[in-house]
N, C-alpha and C positions, 0 to 999 in steps of 0.2 A: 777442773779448770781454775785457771788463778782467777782473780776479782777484776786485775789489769787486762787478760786477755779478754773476760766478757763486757767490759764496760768499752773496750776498744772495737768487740762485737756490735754492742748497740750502737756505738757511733758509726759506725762503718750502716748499718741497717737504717739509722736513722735520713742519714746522709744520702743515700739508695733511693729512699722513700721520698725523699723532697724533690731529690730531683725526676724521681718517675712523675711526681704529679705535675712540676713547673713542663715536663717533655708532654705530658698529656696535656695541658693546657695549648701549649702553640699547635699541638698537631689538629687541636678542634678550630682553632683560627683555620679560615679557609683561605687558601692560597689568591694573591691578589696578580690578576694579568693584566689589568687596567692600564690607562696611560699618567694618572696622577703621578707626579714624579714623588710627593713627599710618600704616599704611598707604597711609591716602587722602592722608596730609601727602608721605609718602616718592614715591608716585606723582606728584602735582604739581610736586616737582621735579624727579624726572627728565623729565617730559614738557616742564618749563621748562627745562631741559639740552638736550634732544634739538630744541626748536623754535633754541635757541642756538648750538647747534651747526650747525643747515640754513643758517643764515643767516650767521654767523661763515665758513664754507669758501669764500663767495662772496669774502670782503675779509677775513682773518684778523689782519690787523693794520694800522694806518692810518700808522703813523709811529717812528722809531729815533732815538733818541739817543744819543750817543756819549758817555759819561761815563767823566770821567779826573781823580782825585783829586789833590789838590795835591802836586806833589816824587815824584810815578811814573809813569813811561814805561808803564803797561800802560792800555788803552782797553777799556771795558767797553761792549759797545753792549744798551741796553735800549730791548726792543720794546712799544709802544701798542699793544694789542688793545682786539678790541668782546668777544672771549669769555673 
């Protein structure tokens, strides 16, 4: 395998990994049915985080661009996510 393909490997696993634990994290928050309204706002988004998250782990990122400033040799690659 090329060094490009595996290093695009580990970002893709790395990526995988962070957001399994940020999705494990909301799913141990326990779901709030109370009447608090700042509450009921705080609930909705993580519950909007956690449906983001289900769906994000399928395709976490769609596309990379390789950005490199005018007169420096250093290549910044920035990834396109859906989360």
């Amino acid at each position: 395998m090329s060094n490009i393909f595996e290093d695009e490997l580990q970002k893709m696993k790395d990526t995988l990994h962070t957001m399994d634990e940020q999705l494990d994290k909301l799913e141990k928050i326990p779901v709030y049915y109370g009447e608090d309204f700042k509450e009921q706002i705080l609930e909705s988004m993580r519950e909007s985080n956690r449906q983001n998250l289900r769906i994000g782990v399928q395709e976490p990122y769609f596309g990379r661009l390789d950005f490199q400033e005018d007169g420096k040799e250093e290549v910044m690659p920035i990834y396109i996510g859906k989360v």
